[in-house]
DSSP file (Angstrom, degrees, kcal/mol; ACC not computed):
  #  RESIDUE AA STRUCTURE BP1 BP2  ACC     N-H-->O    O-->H-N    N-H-->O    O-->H-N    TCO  KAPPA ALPHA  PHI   PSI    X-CA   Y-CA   Z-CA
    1    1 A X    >         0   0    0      0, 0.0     3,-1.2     0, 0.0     2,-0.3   0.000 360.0 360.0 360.0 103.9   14.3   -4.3   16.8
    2    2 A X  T 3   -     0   0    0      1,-0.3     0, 0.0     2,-0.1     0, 0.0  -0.485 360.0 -16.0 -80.6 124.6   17.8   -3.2   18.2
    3    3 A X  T 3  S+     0   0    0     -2,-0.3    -1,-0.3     1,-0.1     4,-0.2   0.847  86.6 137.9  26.6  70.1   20.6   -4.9   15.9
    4    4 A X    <   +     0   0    0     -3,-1.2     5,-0.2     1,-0.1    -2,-0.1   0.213  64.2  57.9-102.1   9.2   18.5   -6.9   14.6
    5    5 A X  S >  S+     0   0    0     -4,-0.1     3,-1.8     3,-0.1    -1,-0.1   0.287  80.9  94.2-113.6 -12.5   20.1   -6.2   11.1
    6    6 A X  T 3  S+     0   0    0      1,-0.3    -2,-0.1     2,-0.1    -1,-0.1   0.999  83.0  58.3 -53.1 -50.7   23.9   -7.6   12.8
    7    7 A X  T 3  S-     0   0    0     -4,-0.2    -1,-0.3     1,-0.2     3,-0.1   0.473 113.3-115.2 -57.9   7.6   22.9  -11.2   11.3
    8    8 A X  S <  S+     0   0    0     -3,-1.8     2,-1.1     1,-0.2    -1,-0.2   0.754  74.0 133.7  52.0  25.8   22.6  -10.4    8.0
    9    9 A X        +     0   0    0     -5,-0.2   131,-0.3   131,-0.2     2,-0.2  -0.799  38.0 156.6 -96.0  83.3   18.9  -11.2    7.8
   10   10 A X        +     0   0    0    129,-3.3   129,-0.5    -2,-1.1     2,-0.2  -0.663   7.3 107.5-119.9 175.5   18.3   -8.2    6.1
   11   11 A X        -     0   0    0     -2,-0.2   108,-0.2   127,-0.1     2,-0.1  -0.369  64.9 -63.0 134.9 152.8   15.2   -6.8    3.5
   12   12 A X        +     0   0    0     -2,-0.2   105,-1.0   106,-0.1     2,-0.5  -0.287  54.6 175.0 -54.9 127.2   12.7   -5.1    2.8
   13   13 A X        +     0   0    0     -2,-0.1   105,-0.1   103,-0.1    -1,-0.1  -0.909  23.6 160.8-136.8 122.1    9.6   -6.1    5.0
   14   14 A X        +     0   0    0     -2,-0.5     2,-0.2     2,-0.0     3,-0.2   0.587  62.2  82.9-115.2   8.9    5.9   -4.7    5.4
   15   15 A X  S    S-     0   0    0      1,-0.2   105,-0.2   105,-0.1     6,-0.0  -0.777  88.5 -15.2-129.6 156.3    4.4   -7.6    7.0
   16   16 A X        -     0   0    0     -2,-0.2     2,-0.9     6,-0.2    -1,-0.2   0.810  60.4-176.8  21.0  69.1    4.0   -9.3   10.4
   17   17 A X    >   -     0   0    0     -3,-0.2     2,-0.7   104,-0.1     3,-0.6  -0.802  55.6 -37.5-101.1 109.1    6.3   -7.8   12.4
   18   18 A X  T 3  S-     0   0    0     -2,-0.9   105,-0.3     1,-0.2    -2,-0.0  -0.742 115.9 -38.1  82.1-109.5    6.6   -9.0   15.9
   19   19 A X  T 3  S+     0   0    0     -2,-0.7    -1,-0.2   103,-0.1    -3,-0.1   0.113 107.4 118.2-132.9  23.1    3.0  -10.0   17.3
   20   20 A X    <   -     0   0    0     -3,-0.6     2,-0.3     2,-0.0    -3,-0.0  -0.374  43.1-167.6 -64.2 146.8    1.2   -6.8   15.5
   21   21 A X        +     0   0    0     -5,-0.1     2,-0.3    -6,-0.0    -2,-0.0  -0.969  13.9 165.3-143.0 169.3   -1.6   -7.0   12.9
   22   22 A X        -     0   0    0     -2,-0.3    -6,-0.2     2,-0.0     2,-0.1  -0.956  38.9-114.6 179.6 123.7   -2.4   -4.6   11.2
   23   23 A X        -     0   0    0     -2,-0.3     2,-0.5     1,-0.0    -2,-0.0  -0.420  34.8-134.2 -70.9 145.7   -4.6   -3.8    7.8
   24   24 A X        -     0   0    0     -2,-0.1     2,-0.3     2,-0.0    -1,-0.0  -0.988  28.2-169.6-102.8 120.8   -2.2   -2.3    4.9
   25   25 A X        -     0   0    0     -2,-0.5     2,-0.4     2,-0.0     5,-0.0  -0.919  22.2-127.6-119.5 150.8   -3.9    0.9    3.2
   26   26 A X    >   -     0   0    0     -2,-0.3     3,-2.3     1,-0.1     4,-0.4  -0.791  37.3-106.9 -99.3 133.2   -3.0    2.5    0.4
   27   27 A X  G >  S+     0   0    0     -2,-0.4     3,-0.6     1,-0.3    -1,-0.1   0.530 111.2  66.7 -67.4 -26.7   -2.7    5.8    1.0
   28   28 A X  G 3  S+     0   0    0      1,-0.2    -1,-0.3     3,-0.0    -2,-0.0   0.156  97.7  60.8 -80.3  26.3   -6.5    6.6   -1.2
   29   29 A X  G <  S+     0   0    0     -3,-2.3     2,-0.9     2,-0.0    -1,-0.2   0.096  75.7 114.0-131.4  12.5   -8.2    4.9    1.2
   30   30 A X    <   +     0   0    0     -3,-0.6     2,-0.3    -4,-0.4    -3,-0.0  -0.699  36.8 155.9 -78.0 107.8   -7.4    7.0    4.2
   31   31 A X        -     0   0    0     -2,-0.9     2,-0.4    -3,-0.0    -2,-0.0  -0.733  31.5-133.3-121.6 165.9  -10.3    8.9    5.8
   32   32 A X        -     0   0    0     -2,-0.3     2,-0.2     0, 0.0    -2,-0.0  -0.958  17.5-173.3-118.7 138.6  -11.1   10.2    8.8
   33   33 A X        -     0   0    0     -2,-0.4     3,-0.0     1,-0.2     0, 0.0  -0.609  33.1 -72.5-119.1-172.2  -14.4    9.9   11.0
   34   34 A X        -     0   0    0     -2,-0.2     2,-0.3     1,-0.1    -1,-0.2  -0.297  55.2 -91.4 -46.6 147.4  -15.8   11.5   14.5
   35   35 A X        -     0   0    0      1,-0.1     2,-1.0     2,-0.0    -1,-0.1  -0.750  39.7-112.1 -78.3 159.5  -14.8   10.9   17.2
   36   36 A X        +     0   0    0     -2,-0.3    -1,-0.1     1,-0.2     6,-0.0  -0.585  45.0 160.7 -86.2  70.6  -16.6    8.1   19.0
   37   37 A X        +     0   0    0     -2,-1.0    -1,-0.2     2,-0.0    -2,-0.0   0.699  44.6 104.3 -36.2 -41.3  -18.8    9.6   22.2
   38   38 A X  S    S-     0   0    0      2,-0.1     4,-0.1     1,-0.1     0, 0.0   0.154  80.7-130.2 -56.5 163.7  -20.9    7.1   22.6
   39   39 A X  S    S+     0   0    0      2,-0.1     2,-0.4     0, 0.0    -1,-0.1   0.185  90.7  89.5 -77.7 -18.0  -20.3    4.4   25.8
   40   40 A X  S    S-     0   0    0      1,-0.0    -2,-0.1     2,-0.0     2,-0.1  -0.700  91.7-108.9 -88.0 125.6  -20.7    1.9   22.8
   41   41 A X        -     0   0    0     -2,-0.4     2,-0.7     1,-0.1    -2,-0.1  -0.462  30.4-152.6 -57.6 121.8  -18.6    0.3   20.4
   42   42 A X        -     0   0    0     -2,-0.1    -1,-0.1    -4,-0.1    -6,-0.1  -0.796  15.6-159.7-126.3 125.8  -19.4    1.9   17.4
   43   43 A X        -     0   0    0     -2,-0.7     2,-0.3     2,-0.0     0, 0.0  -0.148   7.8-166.9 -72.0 154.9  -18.6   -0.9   13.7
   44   44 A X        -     0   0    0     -2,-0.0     2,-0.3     2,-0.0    -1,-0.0  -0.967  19.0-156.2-122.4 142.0  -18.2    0.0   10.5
   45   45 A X        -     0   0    0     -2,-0.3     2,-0.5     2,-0.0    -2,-0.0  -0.743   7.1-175.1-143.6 119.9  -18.1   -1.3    7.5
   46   46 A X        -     0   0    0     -2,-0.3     2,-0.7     2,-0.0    -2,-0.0  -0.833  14.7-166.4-122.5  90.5  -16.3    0.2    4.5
   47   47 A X        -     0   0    0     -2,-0.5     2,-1.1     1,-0.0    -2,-0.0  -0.802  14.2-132.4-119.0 139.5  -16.8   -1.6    1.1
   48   48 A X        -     0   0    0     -2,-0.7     2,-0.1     1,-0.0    -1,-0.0  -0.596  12.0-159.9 -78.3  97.3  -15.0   -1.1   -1.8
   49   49 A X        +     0   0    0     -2,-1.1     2,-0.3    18,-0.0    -1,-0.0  -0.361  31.9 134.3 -94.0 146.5  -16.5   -0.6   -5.1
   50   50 A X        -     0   0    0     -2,-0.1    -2,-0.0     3,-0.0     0, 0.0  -0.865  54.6 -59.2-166.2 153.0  -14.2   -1.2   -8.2
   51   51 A X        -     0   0    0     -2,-0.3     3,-0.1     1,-0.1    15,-0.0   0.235  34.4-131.8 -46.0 132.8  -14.6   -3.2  -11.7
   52   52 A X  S    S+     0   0    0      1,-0.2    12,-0.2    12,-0.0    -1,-0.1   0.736  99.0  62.4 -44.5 -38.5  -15.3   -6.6  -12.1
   53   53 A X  S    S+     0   0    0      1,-0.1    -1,-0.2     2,-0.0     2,-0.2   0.940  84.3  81.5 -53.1 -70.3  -12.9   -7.2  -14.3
   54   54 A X  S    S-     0   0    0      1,-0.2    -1,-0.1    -3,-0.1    -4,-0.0  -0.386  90.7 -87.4 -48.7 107.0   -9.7   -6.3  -12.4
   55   55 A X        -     0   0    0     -2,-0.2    -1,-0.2     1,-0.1    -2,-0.0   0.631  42.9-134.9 -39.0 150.4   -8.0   -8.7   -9.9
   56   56 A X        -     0   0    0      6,-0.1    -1,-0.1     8,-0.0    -2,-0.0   0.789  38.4-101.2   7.0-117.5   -9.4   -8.7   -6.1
   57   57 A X  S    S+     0   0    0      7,-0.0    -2,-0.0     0, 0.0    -3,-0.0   0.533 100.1 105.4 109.5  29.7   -7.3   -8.6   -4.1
   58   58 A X  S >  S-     0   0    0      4,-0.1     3,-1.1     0, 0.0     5,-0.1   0.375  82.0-121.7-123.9 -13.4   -7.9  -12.6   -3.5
   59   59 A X  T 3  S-     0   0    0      1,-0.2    52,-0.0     2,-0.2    -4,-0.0   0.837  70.3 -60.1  76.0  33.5   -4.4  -13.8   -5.5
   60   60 A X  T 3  S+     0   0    0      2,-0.2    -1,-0.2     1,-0.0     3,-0.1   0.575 120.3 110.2  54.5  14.8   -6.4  -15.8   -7.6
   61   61 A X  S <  S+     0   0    0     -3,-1.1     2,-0.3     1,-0.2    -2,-0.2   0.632  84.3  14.3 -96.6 -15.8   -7.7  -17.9   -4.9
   62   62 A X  S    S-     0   0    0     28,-0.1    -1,-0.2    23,-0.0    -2,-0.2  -0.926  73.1-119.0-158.2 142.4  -11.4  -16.6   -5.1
   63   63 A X        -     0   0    0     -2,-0.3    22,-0.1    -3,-0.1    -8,-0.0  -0.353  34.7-109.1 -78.4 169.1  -13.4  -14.7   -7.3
   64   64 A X        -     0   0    0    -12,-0.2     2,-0.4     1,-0.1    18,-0.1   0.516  28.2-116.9 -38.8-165.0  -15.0  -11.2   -6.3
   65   65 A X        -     0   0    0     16,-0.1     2,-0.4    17,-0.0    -1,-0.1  -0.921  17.6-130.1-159.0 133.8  -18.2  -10.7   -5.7
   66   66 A X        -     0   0    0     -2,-0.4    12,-0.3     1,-0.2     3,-0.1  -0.749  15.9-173.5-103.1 144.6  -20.5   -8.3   -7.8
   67   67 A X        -     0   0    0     -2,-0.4     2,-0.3    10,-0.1    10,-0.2   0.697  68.3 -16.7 -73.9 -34.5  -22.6   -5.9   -6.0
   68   68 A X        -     0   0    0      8,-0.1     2,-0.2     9,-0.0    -1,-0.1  -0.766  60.3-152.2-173.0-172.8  -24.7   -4.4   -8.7
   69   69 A X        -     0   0    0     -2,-0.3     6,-0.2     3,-0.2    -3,-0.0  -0.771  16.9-144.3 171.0 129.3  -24.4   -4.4  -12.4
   70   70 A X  S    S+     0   0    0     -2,-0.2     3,-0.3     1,-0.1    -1,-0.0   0.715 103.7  59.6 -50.0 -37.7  -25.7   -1.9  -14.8
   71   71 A X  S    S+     0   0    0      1,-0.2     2,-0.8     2,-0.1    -1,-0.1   0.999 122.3  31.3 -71.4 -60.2  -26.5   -4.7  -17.7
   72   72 A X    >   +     0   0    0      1,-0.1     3,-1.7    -4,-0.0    -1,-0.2  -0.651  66.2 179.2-111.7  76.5  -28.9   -6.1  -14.7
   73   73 A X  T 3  S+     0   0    0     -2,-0.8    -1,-0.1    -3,-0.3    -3,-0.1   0.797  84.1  47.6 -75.4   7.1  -30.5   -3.6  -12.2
   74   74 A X  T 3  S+     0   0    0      2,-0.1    -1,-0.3    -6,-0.0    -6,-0.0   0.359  79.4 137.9-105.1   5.5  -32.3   -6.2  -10.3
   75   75 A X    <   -     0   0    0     -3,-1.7     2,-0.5    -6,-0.2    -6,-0.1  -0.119  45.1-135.6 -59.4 157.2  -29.7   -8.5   -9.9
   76   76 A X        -     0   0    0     -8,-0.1     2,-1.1     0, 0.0   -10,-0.1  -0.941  28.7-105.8-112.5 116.6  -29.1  -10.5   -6.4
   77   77 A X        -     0   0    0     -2,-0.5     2,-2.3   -10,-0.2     3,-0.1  -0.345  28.3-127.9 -53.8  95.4  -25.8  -10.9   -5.0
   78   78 A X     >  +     0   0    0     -2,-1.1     4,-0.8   -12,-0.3   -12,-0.1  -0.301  41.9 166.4 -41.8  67.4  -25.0  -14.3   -5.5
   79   79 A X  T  4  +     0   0    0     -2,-2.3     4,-0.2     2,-0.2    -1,-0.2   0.514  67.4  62.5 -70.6  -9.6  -24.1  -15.0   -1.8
   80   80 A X  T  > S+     0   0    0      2,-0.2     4,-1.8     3,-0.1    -1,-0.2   0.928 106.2  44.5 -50.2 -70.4  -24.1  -19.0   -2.2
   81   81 A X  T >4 S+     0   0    0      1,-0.3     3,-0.6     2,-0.2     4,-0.2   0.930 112.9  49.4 -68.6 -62.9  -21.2  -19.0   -4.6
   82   82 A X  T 3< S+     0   0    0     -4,-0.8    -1,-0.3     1,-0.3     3,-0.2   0.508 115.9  43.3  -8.6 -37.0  -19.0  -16.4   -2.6
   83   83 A X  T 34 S+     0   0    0     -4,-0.2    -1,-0.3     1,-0.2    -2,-0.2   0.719  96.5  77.9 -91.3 -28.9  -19.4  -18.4    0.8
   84   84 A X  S << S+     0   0    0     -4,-1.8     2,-0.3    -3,-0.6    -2,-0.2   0.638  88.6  68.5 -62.0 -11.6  -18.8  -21.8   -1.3
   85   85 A X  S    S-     0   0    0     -3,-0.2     2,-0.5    -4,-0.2   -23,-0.0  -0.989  71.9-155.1-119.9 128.7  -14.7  -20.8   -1.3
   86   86 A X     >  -     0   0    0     -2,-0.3     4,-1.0     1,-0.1    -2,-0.1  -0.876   3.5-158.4 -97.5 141.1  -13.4  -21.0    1.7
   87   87 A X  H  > S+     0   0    0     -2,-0.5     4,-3.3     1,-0.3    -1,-0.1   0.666  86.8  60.7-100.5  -9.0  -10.2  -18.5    1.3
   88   88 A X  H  > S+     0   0    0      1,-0.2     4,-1.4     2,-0.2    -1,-0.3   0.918 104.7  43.7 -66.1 -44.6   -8.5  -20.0    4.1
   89   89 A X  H  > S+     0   0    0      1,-0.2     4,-1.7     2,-0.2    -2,-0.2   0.879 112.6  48.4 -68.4 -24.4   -8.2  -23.2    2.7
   90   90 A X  H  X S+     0   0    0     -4,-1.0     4,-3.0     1,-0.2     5,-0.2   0.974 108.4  57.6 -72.0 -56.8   -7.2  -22.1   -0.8
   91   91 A X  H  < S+     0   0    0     -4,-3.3     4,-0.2     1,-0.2    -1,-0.2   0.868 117.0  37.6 -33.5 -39.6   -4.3  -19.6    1.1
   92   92 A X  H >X S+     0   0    0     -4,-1.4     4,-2.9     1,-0.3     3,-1.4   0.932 117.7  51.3 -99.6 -47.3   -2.8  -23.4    3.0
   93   93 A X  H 3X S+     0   0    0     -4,-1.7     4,-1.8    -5,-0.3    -1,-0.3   0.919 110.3  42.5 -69.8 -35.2   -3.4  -25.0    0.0
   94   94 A X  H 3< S+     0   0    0     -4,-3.0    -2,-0.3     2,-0.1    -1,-0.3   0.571 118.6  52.3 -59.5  -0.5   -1.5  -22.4   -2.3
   95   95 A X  H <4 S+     0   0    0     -3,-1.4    -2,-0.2     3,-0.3    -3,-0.1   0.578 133.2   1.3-123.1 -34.6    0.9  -22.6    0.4
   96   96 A X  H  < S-     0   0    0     -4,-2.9    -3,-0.2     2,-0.3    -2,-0.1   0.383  86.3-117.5-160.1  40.0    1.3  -26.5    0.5
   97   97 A X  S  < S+     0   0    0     -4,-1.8     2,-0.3    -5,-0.2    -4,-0.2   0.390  88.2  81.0  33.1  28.7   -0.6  -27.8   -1.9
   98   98 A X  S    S-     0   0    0     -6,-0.6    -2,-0.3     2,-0.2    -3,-0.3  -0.910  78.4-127.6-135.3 170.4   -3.3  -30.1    0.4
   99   99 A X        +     0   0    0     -2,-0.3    -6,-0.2    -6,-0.1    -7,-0.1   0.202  57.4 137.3-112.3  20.7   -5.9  -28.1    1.7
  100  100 A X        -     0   0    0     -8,-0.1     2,-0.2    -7,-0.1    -2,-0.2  -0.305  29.7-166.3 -57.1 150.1   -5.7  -29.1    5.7
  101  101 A X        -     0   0    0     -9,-0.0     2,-0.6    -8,-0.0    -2,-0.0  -0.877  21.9-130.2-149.0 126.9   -5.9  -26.9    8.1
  102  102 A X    >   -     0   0    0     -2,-0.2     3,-1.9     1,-0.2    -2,-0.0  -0.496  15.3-156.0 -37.2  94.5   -5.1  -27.0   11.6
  103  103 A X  T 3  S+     0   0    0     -2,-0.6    -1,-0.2     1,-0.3    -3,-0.0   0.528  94.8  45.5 -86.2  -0.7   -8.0  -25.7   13.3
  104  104 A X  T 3  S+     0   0    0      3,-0.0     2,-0.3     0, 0.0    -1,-0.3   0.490  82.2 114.6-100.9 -17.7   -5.9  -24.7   16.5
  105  105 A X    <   -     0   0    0     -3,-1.9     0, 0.0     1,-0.2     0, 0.0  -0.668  45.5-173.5 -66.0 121.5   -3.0  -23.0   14.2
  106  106 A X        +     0   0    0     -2,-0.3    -1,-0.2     2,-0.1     2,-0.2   0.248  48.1 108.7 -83.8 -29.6   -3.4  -19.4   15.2
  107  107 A X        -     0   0    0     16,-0.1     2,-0.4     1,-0.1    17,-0.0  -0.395  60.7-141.8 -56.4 138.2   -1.0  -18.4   12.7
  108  108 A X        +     0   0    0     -2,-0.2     2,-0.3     2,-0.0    20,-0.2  -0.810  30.6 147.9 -96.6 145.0   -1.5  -16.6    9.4
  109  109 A X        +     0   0    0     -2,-0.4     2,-0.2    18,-0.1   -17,-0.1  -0.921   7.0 124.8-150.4 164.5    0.3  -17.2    6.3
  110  110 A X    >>  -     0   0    0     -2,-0.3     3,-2.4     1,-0.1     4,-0.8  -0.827  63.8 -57.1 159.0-160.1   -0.3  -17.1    2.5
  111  111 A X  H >> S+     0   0    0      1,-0.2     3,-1.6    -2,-0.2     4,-0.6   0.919 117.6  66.3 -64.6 -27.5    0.8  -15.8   -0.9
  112  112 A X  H 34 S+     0   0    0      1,-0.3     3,-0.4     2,-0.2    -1,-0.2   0.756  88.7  68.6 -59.3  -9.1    0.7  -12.3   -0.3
  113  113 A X  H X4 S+     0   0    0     -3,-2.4     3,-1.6     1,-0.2    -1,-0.3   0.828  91.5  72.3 -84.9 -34.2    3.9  -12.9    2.4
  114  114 A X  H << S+     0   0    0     -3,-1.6    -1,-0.2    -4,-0.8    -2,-0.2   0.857  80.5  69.6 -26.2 -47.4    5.7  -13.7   -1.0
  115  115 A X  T 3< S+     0   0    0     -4,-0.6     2,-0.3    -3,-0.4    -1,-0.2   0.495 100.0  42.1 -76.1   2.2    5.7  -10.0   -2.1
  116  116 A X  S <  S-     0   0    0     -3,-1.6     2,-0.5    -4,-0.1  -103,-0.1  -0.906  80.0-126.5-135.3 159.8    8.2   -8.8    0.2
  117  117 A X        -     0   0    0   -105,-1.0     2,-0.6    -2,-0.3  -106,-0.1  -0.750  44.3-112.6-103.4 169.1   11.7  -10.4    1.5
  118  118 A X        +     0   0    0     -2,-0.5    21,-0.5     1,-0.1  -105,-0.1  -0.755  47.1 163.2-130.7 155.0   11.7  -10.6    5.0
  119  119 A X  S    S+     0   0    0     -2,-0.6     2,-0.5  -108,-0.2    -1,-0.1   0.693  70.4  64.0-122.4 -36.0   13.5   -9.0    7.8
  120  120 A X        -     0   0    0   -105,-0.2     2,-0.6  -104,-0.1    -1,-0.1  -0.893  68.4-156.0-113.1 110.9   11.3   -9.7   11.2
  121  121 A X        +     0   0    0     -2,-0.5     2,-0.1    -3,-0.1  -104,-0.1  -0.940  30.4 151.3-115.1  93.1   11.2  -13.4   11.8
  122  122 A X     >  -     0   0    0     -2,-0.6     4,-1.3  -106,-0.2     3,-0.1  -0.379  59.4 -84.8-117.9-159.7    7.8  -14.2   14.0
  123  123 A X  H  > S+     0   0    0   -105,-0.3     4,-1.9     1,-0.2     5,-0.3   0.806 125.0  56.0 -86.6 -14.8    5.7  -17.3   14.1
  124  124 A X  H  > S+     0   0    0      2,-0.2     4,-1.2     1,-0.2    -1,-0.2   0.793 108.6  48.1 -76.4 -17.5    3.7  -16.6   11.3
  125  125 A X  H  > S+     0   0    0      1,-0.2     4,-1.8  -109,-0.1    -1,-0.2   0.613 110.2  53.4-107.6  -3.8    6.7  -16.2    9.2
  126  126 A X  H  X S+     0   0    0     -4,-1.3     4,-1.6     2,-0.2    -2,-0.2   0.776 111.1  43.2 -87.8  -9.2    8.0  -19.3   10.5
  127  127 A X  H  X S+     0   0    0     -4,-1.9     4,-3.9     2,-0.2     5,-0.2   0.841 110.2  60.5 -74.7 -39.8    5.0  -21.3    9.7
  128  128 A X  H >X S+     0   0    0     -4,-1.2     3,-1.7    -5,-0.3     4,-1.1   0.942 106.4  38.1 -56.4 -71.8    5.1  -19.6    6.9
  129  129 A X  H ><>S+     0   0    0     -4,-1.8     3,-3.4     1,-0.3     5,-0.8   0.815 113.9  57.0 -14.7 -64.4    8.7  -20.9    5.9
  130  130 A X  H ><5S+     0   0    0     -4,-1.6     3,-3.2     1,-0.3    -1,-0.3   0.941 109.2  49.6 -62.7 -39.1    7.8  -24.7    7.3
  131  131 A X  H <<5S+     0   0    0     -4,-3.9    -1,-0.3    -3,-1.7    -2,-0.2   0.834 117.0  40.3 -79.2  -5.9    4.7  -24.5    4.7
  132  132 A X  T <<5S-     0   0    0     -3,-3.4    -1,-0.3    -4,-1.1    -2,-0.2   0.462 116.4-121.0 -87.2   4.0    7.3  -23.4    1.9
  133  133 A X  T < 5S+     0   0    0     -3,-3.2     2,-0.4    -4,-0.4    -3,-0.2   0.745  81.6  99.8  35.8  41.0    9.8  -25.8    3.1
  134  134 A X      < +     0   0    0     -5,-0.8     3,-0.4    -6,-0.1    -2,-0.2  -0.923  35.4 171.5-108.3 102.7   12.5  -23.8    3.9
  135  135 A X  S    S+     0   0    0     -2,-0.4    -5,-0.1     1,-0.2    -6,-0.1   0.657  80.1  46.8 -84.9 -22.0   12.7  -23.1    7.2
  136  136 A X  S    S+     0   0    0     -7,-0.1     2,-0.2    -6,-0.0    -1,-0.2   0.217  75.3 127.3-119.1  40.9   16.1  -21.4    6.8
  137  137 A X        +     0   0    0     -3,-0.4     2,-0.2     2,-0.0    -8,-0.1  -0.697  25.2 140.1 -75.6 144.1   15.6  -19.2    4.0
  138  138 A X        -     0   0    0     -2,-0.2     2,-0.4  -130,-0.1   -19,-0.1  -0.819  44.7-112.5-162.7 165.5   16.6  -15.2    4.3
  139  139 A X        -     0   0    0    -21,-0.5  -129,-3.3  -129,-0.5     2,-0.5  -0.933  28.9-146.9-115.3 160.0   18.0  -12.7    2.5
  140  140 A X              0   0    0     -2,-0.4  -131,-0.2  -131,-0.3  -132,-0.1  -0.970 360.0 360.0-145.5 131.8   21.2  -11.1    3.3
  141  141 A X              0   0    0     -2,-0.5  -132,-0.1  -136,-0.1    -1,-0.1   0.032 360.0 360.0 -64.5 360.0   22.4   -8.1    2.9
């Protein structure tokens, strides 16, 4: 963004910049596959095993979901309870404490826009702002 730093809207930013999206990975979850020959679209799905104990990745808006368990080898993945939170609503409601949601708002928002200050001003981090009530908060440099 050329002198987009003149205004003094300056910080560190890793999120929504501009109309991109884009998954964040940490750098042990980089792999490489084939390339794709096929005429076909070809899916994936990647899932990530790691202890129960230990946070998410949900902010504390929804629990995990266990795959398997040692104590139990027949256990069933409770898919009932896991569909029963919807994590959009919890994000809008951490975000403004009623749990409406605009079903035409195309924007994304929620806590995780917290962890960084932000430098790239798009609509998602102006909705974000309106749902914090500060529409004219920044940091400056």
């Amino acid at each position: 963004m050329a002198k987009g730093h003149k205004t003094g809207k300056v910080g560190t930013h890793q999120c929504c910049h501009g109309g991109t999206w884009y998954v964040m990975l940490e750098e042990e979850e980089m792999r490489k596959t084939l390339p794709n020959m096929s005429k076909a679209i070809r899916w994936s799905l990647d899932l990530r095993w790691q202890r129960p104990s230990e946070p998410v990745g949900f902010y504390g808006l929804k629990e995990g979901l266990l795959m398997r368990s040692s104590k139990d080898p027949g256990m069933r993945i409770d898919w009932e309870s896991f569909d029963a939170v919807n994590r959009h609503d919890k994000q809008t409601a951490a975000m403004t404490g009623k749990e409406e949601i605009d079903e035409f708002d195309t924007t994304i928002q929620g806590p995780w826009m917290k962890k960084w200050e932000i430098v790239h001003v798009n609509r998602h981090v102006e909705r974000h702002r309106e749902m914090e009530d500060n529409p004219e908060s920044w940091t400056k440099a």
